[in-house]
N, C-alpha and C positions, 0 to 999 in steps of 0.2 A: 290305297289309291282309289280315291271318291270320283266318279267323273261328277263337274257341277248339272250336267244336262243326262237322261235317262230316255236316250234318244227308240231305244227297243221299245217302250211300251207303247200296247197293240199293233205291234211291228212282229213279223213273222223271223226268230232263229232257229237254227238248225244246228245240230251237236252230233258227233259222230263218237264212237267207243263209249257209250256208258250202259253197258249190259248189269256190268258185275257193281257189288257194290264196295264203297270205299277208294274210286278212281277217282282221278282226276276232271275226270267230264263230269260226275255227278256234282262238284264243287262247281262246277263252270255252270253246272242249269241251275242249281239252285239259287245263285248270286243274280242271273238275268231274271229266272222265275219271279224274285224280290223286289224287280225292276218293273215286273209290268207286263213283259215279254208272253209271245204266245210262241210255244215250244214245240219242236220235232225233234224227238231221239231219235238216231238209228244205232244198231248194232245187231250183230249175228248172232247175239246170247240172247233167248227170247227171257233172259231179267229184265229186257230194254223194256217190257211193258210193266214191272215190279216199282223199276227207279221213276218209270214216269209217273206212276200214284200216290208213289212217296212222296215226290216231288211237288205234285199237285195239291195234295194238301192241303195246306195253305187258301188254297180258292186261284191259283193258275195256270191256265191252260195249258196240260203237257200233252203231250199222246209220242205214244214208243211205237217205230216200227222196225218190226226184224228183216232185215236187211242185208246180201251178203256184198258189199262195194269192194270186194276183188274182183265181183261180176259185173262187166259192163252193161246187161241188160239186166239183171237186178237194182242193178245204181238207179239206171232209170226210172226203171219201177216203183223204187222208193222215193223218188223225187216229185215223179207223178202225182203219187200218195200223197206225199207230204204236203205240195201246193194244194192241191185240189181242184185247182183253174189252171187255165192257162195262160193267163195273164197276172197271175199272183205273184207281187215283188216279195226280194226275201231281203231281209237287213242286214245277214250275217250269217257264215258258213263257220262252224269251228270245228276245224278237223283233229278231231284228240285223239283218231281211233289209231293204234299202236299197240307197242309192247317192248318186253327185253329178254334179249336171250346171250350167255357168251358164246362166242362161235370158237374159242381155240384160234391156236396159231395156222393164219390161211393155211400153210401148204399140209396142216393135216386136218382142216376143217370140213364137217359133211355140209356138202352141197343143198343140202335139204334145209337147213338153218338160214343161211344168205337169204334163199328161196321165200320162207315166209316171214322174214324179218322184212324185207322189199315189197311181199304182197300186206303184211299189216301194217306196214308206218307210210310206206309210198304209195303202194298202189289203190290204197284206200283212198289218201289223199289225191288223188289225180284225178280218179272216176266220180269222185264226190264232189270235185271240181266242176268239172264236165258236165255232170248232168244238171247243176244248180246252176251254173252259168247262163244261163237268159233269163231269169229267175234275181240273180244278183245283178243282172244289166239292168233291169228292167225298175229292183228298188236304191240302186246304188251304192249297195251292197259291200261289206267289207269281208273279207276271207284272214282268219287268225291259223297258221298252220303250227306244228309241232316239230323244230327242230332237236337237238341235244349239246349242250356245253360244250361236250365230249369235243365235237367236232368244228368248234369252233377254233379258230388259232390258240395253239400252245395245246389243247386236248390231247388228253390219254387216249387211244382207240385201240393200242395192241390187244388183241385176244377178242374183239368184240368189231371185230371187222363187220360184219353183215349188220347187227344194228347201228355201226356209222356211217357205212355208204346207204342206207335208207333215211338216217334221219338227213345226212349230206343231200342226198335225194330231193327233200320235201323241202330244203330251203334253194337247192336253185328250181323248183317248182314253182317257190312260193314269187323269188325275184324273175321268173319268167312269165307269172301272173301280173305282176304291179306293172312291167313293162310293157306288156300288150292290152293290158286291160284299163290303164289311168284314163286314155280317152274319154271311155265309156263310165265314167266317174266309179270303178270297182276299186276298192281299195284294199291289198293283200301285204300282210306283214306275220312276220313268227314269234315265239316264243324258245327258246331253249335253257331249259332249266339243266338242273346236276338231278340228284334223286329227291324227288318227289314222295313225302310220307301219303303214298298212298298202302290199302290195306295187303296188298302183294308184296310190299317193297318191304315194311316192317314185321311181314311172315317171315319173309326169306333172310331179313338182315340186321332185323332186332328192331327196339325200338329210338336207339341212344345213338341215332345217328346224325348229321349236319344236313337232316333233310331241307329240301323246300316245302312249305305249306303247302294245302292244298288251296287253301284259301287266299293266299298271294297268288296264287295262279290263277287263281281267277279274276281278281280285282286287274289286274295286269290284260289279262282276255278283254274284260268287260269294258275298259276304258279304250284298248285298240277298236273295239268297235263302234264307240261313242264319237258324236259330234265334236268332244274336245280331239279326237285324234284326226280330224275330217282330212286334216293336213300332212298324216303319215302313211308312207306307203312304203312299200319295196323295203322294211327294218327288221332287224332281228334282236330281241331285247333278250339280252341274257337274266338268268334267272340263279342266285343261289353263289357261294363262295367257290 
């Protein structure tokens, strides 16, 4: 999926989880990177300054900042960072920063798992919200979140309760964004894929599995927040069989 318009370049994005390498978010910069785009990682894995010069390569502009966005005043901090002005629009928030864990059957599941399954798929996404939002007002700005299949209608969630009331989380986040934010021309929409051949996912579960690319996820990313989608908001595009 091509957008015909490359509406990011020298347009300021912003990507969240790409510390480690072979995730998903490193497929997401590298596709805008290609585009033109001037880039800000964040993530709590100080690799997030590794993936940004990988990334860079090429000849454009990344810079990684470590970042912990379960911290509401670290959020900000990174966001500070990341603009530089205070009047600096942003084109595009892509919140990929996440993870997977099974929790077991709730009534013998540890409470500790729920816990950080909610502070890394949702509460990333919320505070990362929050503190780019004037920032995305200001360039009319689109927000791509990260829901899961899982928990779309018909989804399997038994045994993996706490990563699907987080990704469940991040999509009525995402349609609580497009509804108060369309005014102000912010456009928020999700993503929910199955498993993602990312470099974690094919440690833990082989390589012969009915992944989604990583590379689809992005092209997918990349057109939600192109001028051809100027016209979608508040959707959630499934990803994978």
């Amino acid at each position: 999926m091509t957008s015909p318009s490359q509406p990011t370049t020298d347009r300021l994005v912003v990507i969240t989880g790409v510390g480690r390498a072979g995730q998903a978010g490193e497929a997401i910069a590298a596709a805008f990177a290609r585009d033109g785009a001037e880039l800000v990682l964040l993530d709590r894995d100080a690799g997030v300054a590794e993936r940004a010069k990988e990334i860079g390569k090429g000849g454009a502009r990344v810079r990684g900042i470590v970042a912990d966005l379960t911290d509401p005043a670290d959020s900000l901090r990174a966001a500070r960072e990341a603009l530089g002005s205070d009047d600096r629009p942003l084109a595009a928030l892509v919140a990929a920063a996440g993870g997977f864990a099974m929790s077991g059957p709730v009534g013998e599941s540890d409470p500790s798992v729920f816990s950080r399954q909610i502070a890394i798929s949702l509460t990333t996404a919320y505070l990362s919200t929050r503190a780019f939002m004037p920032a995305l007002r200001r360039g009319r700005g689109s927000i791509v979140y990260f829901g899961a299949a899982a928990v779309l209608p018909g989804g399997m969630v038994a045994e993996k309760s706490a990563y699907a009331a987080a990704k469940a989380g991040a999509l009525a986040l995402m349609q609580a964004v497009s509804q108060e934010e369309r005014k102000n021309g912010v456009r928020a929409n999700a993503v929910a894929p199955t498993m993602i051949r990312t470099a974690a996912n094919v440690s833990d579960m082989g390589a012969d599995r009915n992944y989604v690319e990583r590379e689809s996820v992005a092209d997918v990313v990349r057109w939600l927040c192109s001028d051809a989608a100027r016209d979608v908001t508040g959707q959630t595009i499934r990803l994978g069989a």
